[in-house]
N, C-alpha and C positions, 0 to 999 in steps of 0.2 A: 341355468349354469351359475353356481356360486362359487365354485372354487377351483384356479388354475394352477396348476404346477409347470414351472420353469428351468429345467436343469440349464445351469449354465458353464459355459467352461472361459470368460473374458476374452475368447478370440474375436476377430474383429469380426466376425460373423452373429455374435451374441447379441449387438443392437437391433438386428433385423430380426432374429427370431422372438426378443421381448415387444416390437413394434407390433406382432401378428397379437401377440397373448396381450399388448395395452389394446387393440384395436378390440376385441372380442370381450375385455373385461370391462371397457368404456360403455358397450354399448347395453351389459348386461347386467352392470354394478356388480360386478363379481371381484373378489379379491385374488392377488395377484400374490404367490408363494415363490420365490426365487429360490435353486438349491444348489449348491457346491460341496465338493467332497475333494479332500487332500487327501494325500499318502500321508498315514499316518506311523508307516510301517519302521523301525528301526534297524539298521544296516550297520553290524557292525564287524569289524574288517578283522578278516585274518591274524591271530597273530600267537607268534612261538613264546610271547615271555605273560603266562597269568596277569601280571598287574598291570600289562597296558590295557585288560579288558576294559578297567572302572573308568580308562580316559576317554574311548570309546563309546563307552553311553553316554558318557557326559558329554562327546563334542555332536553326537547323534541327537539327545534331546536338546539340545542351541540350536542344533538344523532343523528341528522340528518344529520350534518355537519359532526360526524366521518363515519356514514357510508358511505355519499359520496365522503369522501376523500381514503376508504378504496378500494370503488369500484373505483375510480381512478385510485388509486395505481396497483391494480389487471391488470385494462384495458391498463396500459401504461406497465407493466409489460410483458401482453402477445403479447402486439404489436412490445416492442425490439426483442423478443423469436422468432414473426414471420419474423419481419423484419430479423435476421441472420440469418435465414434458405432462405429466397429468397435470399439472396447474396449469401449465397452457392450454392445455385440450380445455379444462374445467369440469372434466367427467370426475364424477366421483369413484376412485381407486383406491381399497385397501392394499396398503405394500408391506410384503414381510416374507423376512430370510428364515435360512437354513444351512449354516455352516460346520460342515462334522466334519473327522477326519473317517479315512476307511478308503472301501472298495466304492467305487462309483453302482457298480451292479446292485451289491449288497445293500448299502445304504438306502440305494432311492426305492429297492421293493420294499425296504422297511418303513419307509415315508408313505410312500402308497397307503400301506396297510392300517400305517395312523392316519393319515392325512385324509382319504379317500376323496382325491380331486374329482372335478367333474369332465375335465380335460386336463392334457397335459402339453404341453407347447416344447419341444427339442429339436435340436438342431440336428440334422442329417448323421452327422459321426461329431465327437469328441477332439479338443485336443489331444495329440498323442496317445490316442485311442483305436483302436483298430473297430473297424466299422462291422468288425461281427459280434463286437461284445454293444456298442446301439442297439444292434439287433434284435440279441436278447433280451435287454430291460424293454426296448418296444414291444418285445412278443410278449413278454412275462404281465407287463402293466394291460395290453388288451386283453389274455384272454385272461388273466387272475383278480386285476384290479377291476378289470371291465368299466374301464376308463378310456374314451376316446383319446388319440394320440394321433395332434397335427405335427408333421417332421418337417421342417422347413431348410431348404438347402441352402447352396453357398448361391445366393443371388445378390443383386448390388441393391432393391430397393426393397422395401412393402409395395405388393401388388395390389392388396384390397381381397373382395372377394365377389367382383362384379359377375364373373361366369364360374360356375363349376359345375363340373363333369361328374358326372354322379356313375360309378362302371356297374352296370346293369349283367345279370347272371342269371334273373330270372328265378331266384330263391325264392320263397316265400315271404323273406323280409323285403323284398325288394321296396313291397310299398310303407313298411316302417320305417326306412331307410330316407323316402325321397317326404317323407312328413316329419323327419326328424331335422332334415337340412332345413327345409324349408323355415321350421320355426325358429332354427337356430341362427340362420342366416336373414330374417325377415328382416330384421333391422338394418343392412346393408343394401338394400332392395334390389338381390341376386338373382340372376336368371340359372334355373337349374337344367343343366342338358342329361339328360336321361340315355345314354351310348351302351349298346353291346357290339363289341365287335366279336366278329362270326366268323368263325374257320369253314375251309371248303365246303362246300356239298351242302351246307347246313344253311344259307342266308335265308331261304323262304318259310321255313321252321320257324327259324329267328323273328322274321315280322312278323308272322301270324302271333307269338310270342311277346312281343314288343304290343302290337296294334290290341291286344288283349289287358297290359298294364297300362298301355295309356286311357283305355275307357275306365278302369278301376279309379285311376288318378283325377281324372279329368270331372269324373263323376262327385270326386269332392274338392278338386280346386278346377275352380275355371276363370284364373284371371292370365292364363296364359304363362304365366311365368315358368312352366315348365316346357320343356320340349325332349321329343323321343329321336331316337336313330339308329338305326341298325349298319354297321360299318365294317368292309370287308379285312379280316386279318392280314391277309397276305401270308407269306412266309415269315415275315418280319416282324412280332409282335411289337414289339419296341418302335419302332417306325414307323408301324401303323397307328399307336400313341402318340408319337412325339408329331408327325401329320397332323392329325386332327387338332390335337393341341396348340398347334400355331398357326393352322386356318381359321381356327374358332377360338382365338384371342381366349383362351382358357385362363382362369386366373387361379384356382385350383381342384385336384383331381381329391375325390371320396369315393370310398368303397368298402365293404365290408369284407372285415379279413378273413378267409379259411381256405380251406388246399385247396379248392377247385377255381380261386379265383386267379385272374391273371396277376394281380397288383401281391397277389401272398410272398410271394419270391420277395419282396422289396423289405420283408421284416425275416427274410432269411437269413441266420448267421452265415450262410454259404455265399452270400451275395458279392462279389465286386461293384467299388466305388462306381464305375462307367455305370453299369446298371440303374446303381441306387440313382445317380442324378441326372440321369439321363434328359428326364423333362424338364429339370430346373423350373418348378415350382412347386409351390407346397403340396404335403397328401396327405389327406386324414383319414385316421379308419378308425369304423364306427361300429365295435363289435355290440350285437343284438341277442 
């Protein structure tokens, strides 16, 4: 991993979601791309007499020019903040912006396409952003950029990344999947839990299923660090997630995104906010 992208929007939610991308770029020497986008759009107002057009742009481009010296201010602001936290840490962190104006959406698949991060680190939804348009730069960046994207909710701290939930579907990546965390996460020395939860009728399917990927696993790691489980759905998917998740002190959940998986709904433009944070902690999906 050498190159992180960070959409940020300076709510007070934006230092916990740069904390995940310094923690992961620290331990990988990976550089660290911070990116903002303004309205750049000009609005100019109604009006019955021709020559107030030309005062109209002109008081449109002065409000243009303070909002992007604002969002300036903001970007260079959070860049000191990040930079004296990597001097403390002592890791070695390349830091650098990216301030345009535009569409949040448009800009950052444009970014993507120069940029080609190796992850990309964003916070749950946007200031004043409606959380189906996250959605889509989430969906568009995993399956176009095919760039992992960790979403990090409105939490109060950095959890770290001591357990994660790896949601198991029994795809054939499954086992690229659980050698992908692994080496990504070895530097954190993370315990990976291996979970399918299993709708009616289906649980003994499921472990013969499960008991079948953990010999494949196991066959090339054996220092225990992983662990399998087959877990009842219920009715309630959600509940039966958010259960497990705080019996098993989860620090964050991964998955590979595509329709058949339970976690795809979460990079749904259809999705409501309860939904998306429902677990309040991070998820990364790891398209393959």
């Amino acid at each position: 991993m050498k190159k992180i992208l960070v959409p940020v929007d300076f709510s007070g939610h934006t230092e916990i979601t740069c904390s995940y991308a310094l923690e992961l770029a620290g331990k990988e020497g990976a550089e660290i791309r911070l990116f903002h986008t303004y309205s750049d759009q000009l609005i100019i107002a109604d009006s019955s007499f021709p020559d107030a057009i030309d005062m109209n742009t002109m008081y449109n481009e002065e409000l243009l020019k303070e909002v992007f010296h604002e969002a300036e201010k903001k970007m260079e602001s959070l860049k000191c903040q990040l930079k004296e936290k990597i001097k403390k840490s002592g890791k070695d962190v390349l830091l650098d912006i990216t301030l345009v104006g535009g569409t949040i959406e448009g800009e950052l698949k444009e970014l993507c396409k120069e940029y080609h991060p190796d992850l990309v680190v964003m916070g749950m939804r946007g200031t004043g952003e409606a959380v189906s348009l996250w959605g889509r730069v989430s969906t568009y960046i995993i399956h176009h950029a095919k760039a992992p994207v960790l979403t990090v909710p409105e939490i109060n701290k950095y959890k770290g990344f001591g357990k994660i939930m790896l949601a198991v579907d029994f795809s054939e990546n499954n086992v690229q999947l659980v050698h992908t965390l692994l080496e990504t996460f070895q530097r954190f020395d993370s315990r990976l839990c291996c979970v399918h939860f299993s709708v009616k009728g289906h649980k003994q399917d499921d472990k013969a299923k499960m008991d079948a990927l953990m010999k494949l696993i196991r066959k090339e790691e054996g220092n225990g660090s992983v662990s399998f489980e087959v877990v009842d759905m219920g009715k309630d998917h959600k509940e039966a997630i958010n259960t497990y998740v705080a019996g098993n002190n989860i620090d964050m959940i991964a998955f590979q995104p595509h329709r058949h998986s339970i976690f795809y709904a979460l990079f749904n433009p259809n999705i409501t906010r309860k939904d998306l944070t429902s677990t309040k902690i991070p998820i990364l999906a790891i398209p393959l």
